[in-house]
C-alpha positions as CSV (number, residue, x, y, z in Angstrom):
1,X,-12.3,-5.7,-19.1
2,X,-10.8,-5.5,-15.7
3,X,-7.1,-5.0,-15.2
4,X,-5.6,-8.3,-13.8
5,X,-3.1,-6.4,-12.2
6,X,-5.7,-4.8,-9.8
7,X,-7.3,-8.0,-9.0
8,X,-3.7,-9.3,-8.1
9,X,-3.5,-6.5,-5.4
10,X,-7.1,-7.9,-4.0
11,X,-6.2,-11.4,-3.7
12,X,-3.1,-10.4,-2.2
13,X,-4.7,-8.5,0.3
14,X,-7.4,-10.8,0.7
15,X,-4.6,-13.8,1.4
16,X,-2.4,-11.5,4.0
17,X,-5.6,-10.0,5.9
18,X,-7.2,-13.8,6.1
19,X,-5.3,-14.8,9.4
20,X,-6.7,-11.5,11.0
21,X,-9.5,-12.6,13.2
22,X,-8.7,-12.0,16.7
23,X,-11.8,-10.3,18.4
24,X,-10.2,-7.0,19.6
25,X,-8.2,-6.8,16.2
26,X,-9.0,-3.5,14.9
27,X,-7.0,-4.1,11.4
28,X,-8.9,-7.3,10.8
29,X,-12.4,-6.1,11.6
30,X,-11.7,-2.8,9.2
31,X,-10.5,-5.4,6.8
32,X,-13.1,-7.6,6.8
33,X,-15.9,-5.1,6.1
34,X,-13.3,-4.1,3.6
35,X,-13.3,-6.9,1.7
36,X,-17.0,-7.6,1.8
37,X,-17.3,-4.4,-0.3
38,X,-18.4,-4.5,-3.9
39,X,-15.1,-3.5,-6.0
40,X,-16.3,-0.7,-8.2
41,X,-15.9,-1.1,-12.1
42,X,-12.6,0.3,-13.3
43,X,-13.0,3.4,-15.2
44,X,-9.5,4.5,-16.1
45,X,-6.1,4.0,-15.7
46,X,-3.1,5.3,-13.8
47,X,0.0,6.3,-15.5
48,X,3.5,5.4,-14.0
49,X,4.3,8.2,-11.4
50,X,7.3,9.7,-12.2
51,X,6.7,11.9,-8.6
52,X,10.5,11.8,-6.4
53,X,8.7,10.0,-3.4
54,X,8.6,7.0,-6.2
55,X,12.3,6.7,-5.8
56,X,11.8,5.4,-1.9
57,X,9.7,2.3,-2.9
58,X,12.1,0.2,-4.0
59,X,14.0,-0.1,-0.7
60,X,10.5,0.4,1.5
61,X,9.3,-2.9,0.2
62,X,12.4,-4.9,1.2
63,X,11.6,-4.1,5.0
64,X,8.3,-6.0,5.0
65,X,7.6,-9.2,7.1
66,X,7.0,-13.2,6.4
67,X,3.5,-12.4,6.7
68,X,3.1,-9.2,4.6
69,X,5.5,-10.7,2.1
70,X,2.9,-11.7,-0.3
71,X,0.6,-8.5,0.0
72,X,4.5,-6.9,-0.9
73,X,5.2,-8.6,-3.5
74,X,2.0,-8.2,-5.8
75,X,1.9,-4.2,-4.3
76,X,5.2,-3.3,-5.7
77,X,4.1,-3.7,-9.4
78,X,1.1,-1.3,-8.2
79,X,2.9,1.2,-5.9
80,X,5.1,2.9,-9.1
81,X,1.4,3.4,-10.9
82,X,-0.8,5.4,-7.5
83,X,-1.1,8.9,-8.0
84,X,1.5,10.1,-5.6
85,X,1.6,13.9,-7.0
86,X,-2.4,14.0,-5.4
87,X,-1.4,13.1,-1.6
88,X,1.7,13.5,-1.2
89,X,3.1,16.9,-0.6
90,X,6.5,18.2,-2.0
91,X,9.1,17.5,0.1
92,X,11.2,21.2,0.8
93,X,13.5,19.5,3.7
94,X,15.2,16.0,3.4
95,X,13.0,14.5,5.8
96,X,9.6,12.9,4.8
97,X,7.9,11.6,7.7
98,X,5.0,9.2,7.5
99,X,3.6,9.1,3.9
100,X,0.6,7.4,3.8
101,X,-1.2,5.6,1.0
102,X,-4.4,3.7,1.5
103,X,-2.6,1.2,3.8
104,X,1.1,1.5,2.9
105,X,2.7,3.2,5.3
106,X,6.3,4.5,3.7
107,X,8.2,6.2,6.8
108,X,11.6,7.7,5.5
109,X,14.3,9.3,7.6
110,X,17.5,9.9,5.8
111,X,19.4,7.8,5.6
112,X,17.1,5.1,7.5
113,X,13.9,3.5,5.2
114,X,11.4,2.0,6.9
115,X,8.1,0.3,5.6
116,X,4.9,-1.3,7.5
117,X,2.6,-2.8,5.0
118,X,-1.7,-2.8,6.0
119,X,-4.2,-3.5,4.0
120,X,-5.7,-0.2,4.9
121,X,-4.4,2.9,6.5
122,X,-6.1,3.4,10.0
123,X,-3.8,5.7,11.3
């Protein structure tokens, strides 16, 4: 049985990356053949990441924008669950810059917190 929480992330991304269809728009052509794709069968699960950069999501996801604000929403219940500890370098200073997860962009300077939310990363 498929997890109805992943599906929630796809037709949030799905919704958010719809209006994307400017010819010389990188992000929505990249989407597009994204979400044509066949979505693998799950085989496992995730457990919640209890990695420090987990402690910057919270406030990350209150700087989105009207139009990511639904892609935010569903991907905040998912963020706390990615494996963090596999991408994501230990942090020896107090500066992380530019963490990057499959399209979330988490960009933390202390004490500022920024966020940009993409369907996909194509930095």
């Amino acid at each position: 049985m498929k997890d109805p929480r992943i599906w929630s992330v796809i037709q949030a991304a799905a919704l958010v990356l719809s209006g994307r269809s400017a010819v010389a728009d990188a992000i929505g052509t990249e989407a597009s053949k994204m979400l044509a794709l066949e979505i693998p069968e799950q085989t496992g699960t995730f457990s919640k990441s209890m990695f420090p950069v987990t402690s910057f999501i919270g406030e990350a996801l209150k700087h989105g924008t009207s139009s990511t604000r639904p892609f935010l929403d569903v991907l905040a219940h998912a963020l706390p669950y990615l494996p963090w500890k596999y991408n994501y370098p230990p942090a020896t200073t107090c500066r992380i810059s530019a963490l990057k997860w499959h399209g979330v962009k988490l960009s933390v300077h202390k004490p500022r917190l920024s966020a940009k939310a993409f369907a996909w990363d194509l930095l």
